[in-house]
C-alpha positions, 0 to 999 in steps of 0.5 A: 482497521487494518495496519497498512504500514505492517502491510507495507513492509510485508509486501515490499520486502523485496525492497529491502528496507523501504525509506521511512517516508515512502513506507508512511506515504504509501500507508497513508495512500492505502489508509485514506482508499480503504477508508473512502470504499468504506464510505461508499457502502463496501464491506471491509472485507471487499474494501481491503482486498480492493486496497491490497490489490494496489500493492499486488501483481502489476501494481507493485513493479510501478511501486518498486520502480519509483522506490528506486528513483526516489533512492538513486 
């Protein structure tokens, strides 16, 4: 099974260091999809990228957004 906490902090690093809850919650999240795509049949090969995409792209402004208000 993936890290998804390792994944976490390796794409967020843009963030600096991300709050230990944001990083466990956000772990979590992508734990619990990865696992539920498994469970309905995908190999985890699709399943993973389809979890990793929800930290990529445009995915990530939404999560770098509510970082900082969490922060502020």
């Amino acid at each position: 099974m993936p890290d998804w906490k390792q994944i976490v902090r390796k794409n967020l690093r843009l963030l600096g260091s991300c709050s230990p809850e944001f990083t466990e919650e956000l772990a979590a999240h992508l734990e619990d999809c990865y696992e539920a795509l498994l469970r309905e049949g995908l190999p985890a090969q699709m399943a993973f990228q389809r979890t990793i995409g929800q930290i990529e792209g445009r995915c990530r402004v939404w999560l770098v957004m509510r970082f900082l208000q969490e922060e502020l």
